[in-house]
Backbone bond lengths (Angstrom), bond angles and torsions (degrees), N, CA, C in turn:
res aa  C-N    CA-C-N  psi(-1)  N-CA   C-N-CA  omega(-1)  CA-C   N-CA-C  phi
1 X - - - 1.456 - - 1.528 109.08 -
2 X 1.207 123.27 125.41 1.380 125.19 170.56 1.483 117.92 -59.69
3 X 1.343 104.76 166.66 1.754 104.72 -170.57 1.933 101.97 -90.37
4 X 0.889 116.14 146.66 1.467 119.34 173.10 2.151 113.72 -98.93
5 X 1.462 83.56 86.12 1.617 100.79 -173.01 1.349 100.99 -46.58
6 X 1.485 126.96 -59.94 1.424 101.91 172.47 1.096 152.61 -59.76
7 X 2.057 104.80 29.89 1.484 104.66 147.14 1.203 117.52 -111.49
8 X 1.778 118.92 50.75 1.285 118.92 -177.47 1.779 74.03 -109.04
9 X 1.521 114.18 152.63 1.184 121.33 -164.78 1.342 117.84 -150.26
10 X 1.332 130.29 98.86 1.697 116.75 176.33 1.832 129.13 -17.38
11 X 1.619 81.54 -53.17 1.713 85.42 -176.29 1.563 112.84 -69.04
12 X 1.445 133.10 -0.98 1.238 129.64 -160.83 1.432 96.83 -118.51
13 X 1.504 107.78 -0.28 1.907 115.08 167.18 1.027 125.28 -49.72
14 X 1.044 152.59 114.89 1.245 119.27 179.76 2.045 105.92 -131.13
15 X 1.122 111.73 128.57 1.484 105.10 -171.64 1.365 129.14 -125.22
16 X 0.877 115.34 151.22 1.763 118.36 -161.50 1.353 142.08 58.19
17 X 1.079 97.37 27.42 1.965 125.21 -156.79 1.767 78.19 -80.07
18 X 2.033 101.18 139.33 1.275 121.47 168.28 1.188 111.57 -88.48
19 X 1.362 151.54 81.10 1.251 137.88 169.48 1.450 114.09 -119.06
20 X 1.134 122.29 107.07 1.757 143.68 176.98 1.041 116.67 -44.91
21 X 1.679 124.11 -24.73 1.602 137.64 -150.25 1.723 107.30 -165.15
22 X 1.633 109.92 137.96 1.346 95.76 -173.12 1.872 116.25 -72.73
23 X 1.372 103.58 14.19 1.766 108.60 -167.37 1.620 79.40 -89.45
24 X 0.829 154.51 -56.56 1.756 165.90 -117.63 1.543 76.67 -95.34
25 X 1.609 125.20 -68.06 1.576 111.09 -146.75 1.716 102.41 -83.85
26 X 1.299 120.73 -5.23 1.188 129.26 -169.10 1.864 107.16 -76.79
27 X 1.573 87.68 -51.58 1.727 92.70 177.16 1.703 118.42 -70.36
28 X 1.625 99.37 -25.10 1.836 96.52 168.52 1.292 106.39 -65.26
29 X 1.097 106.71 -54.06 1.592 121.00 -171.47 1.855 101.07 -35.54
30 X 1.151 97.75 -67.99 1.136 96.21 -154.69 1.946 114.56 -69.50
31 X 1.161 106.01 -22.87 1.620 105.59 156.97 1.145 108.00 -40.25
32 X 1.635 127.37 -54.87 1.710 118.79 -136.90 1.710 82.31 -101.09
33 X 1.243 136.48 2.31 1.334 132.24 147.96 1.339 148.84 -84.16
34 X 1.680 93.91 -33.95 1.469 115.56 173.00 2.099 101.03 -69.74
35 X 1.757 96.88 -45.08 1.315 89.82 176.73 1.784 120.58 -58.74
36 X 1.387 135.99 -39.71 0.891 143.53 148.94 1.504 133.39 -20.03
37 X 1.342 107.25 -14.88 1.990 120.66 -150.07 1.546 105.23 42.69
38 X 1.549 124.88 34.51 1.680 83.74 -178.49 2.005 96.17 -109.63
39 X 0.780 107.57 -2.09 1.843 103.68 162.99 1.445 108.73 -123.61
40 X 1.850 114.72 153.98 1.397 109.16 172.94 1.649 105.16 -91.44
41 X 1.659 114.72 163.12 1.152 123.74 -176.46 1.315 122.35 -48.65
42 X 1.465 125.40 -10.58 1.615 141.30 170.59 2.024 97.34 -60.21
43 X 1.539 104.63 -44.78 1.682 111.89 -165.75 1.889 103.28 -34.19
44 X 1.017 117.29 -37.58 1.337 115.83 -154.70 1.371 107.76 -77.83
45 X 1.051 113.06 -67.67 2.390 130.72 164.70 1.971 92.91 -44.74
46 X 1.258 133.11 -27.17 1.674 127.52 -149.75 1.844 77.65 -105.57
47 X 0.919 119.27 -53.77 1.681 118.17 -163.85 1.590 100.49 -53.29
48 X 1.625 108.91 -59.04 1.539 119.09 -166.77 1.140 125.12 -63.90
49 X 1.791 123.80 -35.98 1.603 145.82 145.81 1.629 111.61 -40.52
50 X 1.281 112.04 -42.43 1.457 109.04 -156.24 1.605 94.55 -92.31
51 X 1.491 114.73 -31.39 1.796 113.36 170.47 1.743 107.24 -74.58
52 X 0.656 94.04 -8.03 2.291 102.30 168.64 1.296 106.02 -65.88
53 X 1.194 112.98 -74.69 1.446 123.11 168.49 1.159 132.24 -76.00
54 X 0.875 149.32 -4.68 1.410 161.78 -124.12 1.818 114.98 165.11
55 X 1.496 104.37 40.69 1.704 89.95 176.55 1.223 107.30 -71.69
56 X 1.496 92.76 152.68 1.725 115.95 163.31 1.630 130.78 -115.39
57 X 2.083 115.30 43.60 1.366 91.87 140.85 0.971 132.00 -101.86
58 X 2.115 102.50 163.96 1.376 102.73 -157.73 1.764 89.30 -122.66
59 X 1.181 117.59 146.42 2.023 115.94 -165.58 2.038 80.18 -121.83
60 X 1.423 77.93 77.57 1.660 85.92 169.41 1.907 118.25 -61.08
61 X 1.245 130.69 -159.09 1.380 116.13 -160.72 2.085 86.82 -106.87
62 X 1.128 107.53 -10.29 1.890 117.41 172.92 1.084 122.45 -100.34
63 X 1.449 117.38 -20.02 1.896 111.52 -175.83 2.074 92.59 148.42
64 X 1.828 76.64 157.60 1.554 71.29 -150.42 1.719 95.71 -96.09
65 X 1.583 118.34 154.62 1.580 121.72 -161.30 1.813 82.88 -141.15
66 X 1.394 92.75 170.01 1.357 117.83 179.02 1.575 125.61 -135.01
67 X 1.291 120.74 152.41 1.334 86.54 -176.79 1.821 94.17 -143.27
68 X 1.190 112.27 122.21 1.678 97.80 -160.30 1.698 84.17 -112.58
69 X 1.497 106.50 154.54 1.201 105.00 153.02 1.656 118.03 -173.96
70 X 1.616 131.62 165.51 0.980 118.80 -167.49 1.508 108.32 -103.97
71 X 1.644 123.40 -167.48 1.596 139.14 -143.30 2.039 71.24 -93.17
72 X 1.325 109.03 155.57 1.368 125.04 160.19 1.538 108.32 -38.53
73 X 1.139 125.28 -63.39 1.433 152.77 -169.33 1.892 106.57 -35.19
74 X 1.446 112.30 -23.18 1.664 134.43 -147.84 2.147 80.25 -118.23
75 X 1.180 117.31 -39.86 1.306 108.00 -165.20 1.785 124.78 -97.89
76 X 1.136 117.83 108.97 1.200 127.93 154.88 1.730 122.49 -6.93
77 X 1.442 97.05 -109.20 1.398 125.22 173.08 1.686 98.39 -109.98
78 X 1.568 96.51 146.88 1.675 97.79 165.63 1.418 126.23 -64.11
79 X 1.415 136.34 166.40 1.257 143.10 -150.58 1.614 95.25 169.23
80 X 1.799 89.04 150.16 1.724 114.43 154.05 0.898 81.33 -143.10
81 X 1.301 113.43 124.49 2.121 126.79 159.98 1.856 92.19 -106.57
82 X 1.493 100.88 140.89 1.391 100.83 -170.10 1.686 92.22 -121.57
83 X 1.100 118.29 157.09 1.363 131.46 -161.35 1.800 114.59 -143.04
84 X 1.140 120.24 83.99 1.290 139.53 -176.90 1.690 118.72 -90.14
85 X 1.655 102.35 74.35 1.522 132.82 -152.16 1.657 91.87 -55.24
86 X 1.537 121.80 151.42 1.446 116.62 170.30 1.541 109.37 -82.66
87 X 1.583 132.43 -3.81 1.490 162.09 123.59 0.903 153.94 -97.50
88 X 1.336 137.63 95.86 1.378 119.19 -162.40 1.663 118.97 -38.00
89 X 1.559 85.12 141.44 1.808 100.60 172.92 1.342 126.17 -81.96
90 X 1.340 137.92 114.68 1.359 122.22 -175.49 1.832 111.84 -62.25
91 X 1.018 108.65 136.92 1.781 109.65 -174.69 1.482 98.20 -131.46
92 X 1.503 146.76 139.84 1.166 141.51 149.93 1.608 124.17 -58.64
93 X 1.107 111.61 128.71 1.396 112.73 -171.91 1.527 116.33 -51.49
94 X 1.186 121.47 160.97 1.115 159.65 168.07 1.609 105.38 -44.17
95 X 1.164 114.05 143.37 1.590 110.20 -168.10 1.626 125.99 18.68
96 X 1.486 91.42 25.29 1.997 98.97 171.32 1.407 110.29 61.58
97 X 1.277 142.67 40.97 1.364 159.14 -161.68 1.540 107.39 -159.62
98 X 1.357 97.30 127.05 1.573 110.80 -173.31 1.351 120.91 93.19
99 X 1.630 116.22 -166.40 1.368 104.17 -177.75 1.183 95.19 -121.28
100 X 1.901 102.19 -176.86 1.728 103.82 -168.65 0.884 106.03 -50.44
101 X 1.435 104.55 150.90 1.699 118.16 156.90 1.685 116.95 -86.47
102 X 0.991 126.34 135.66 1.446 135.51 -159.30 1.832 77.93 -101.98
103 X 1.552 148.13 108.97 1.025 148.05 -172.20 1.724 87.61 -80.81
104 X 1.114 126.87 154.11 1.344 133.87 158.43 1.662 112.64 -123.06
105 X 1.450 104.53 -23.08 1.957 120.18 -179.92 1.508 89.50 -134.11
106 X 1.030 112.41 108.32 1.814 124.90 125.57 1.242 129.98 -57.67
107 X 1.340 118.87 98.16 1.725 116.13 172.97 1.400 123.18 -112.02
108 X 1.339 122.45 75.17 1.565 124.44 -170.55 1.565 101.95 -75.18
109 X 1.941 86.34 123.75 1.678 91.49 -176.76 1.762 104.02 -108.66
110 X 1.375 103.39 148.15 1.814 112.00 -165.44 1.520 95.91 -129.03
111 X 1.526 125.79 88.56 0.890 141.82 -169.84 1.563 111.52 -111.80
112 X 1.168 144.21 112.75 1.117 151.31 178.63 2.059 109.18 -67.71
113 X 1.421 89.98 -38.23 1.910 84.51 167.68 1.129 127.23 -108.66
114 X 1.391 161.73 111.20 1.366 136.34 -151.37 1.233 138.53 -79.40
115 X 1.903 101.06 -9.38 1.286 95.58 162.63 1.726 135.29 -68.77
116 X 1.453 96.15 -9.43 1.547 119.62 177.88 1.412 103.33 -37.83
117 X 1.958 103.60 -63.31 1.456 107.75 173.56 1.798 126.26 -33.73
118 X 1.257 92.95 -47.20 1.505 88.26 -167.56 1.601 112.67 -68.83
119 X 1.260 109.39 -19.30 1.221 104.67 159.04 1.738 155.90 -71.36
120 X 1.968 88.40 -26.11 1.043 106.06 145.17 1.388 140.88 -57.38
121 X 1.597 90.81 -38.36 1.856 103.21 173.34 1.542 106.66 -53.77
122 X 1.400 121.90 -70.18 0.983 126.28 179.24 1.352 126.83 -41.31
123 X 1.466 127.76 -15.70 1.653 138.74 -165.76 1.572 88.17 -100.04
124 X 1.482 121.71 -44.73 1.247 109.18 -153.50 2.375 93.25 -76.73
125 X 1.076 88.83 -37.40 1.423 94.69 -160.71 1.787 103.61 -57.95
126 X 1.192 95.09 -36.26 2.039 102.04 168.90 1.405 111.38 -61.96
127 X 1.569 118.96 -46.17 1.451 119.99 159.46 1.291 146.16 -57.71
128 X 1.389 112.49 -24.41 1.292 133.78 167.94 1.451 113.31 -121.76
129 X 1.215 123.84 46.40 1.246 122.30 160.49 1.859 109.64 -107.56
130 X 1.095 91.52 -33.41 2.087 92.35 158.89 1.429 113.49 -64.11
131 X 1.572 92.38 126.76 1.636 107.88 -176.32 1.471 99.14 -59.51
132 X 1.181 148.75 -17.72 1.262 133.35 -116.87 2.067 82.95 -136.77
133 X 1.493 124.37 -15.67 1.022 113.10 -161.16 1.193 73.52 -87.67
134 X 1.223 150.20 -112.08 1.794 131.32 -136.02 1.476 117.08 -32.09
135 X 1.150 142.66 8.95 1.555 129.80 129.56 1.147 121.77 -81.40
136 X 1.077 129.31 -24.07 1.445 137.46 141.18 1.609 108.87 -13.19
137 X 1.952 94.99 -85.65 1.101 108.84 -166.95 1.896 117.50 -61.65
138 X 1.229 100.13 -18.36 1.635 105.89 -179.08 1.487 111.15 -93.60
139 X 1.785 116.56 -1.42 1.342 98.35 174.63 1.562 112.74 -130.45
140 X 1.670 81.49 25.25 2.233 89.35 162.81 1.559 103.53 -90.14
141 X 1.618 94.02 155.78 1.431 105.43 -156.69 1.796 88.13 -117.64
142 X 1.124 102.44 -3.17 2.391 96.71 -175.14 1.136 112.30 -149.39
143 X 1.230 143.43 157.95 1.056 143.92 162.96 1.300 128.66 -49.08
144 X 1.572 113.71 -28.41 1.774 103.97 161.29 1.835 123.66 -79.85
145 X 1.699 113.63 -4.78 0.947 81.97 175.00 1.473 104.63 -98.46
146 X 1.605 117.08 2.01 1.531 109.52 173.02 1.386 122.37 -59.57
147 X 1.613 107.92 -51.59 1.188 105.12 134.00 1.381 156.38 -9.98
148 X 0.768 93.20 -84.94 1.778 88.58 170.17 1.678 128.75 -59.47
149 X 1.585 105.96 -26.33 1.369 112.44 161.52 1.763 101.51 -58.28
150 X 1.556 101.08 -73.36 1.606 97.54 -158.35 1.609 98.83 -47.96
151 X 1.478 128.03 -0.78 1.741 102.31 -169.64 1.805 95.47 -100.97
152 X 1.198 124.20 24.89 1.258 132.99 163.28 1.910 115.38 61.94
């Protein structure tokens, strides 16, 4: 299933956020969502458990991104809130193989079906498989042109 770009969203931008650790951006995160209605108050404890077992960084072939997210059950309305750290976040890789991923893009996806995800996976990995898109991504200055990169 393809990803539905128009839930990449200005207001779900979020940029220059200090967080040292992905537990730090998880609990911001989840304020400026919970405030939103689009996850229930479970999203925050369901996101951080499910990146325990299940991390998601990915050290794409441009810079390395993450993509955390919780069970349908945790989500409201669908969402990708994208998170453009003022440092990269350390995230554990992706099927537990390799070394940290230094996240440079946070993209928490809030998918009500789960195959949704896999589609996202697949959109981001066509997008970030050009060496050249993480300068891209490091020399947008707003959320629409992050945007508009990630909408390929």
């Amino acid at each position: 299933m393809a990803l539905d770009t128009t839930l990449f969203d200005p207001a779900l931008t979020f940029w220059g956020w200090s967080c040292p650790a992905p537990g730090e951006l998880f609990s911001r995160l989840a304020d400026e969502l919970e405030a939103r209605g689009l996850v229930a108050p479970t999203w925050r404890d369901a996101v951080a458990a499910r990146e325990e077992v299940y991390p998601t960084g990915l050290a794409t072939a441009s810079c390395g991104i993450a993509l955390p997210h919780a069970d349908a059950e945790h989500i409201v309305r669908p969402f990708i809130a994208l998170v453009r750290p003022a440092a990269p976040v350390p995230f554990q890789p992706m099927g537990g193989i390799g070394d940290v991923v230094d996240a440079e893009l946070v993209m928490a996806l809030g998918f009500t079906h789960a195959e949704d995800q896999i589609g996202a996976l697949q959109h981001v990995m066509e997008v970030f498989a050009d060496e050249h898109t993480g300068d891209a991504l490091r020399a947008a200055t707003s959320p629409a042109e992050l945007i508009a990169l990630l909408r390929g």
